[in-house]
C-alpha positions as CSV (number, residue, x, y, z in Angstrom):
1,X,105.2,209.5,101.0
2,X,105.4,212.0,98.4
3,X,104.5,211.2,94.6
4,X,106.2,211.9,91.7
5,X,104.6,212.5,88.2
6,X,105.5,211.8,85.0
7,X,108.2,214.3,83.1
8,X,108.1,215.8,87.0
9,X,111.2,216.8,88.5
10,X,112.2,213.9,91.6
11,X,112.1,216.1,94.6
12,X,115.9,216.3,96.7
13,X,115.7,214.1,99.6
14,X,118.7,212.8,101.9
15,X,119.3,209.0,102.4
16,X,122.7,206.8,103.6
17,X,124.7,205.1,101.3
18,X,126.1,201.6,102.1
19,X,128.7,203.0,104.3
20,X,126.3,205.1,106.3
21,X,127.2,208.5,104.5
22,X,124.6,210.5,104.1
23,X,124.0,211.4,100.5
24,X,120.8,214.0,98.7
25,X,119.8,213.9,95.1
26,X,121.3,217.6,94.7
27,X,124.7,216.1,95.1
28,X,124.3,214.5,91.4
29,X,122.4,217.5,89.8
30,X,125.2,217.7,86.9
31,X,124.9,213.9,86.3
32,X,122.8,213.2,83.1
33,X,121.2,210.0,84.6
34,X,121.0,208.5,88.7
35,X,120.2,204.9,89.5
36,X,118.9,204.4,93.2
37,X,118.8,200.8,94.2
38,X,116.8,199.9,97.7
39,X,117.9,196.8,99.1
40,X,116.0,195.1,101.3
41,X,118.4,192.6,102.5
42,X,119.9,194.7,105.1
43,X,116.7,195.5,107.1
């Protein structure tokens, strides 16, 4: 698992949405801020 630092960049990484499309952080580089939520109720 890779770390992050403080005031680092996140690095891109691909994950499924809800719906099983597959979605990377680059997709929301021109969004000021990105919430990611991990359930754990559907494992």
């Amino acid at each position: 698992m890779a770390s992050v630092e403080v005031n680092q960049k996140a690095p891109n990484f691909v994950m499924n949405d809800y719906k099983g499309n597959k979605l990377q952080l680059s997709d929301f580089r021109s969004k000021k801020n990105v919430l990611i939520v991990f359930n754990r109720g559907f494992m």
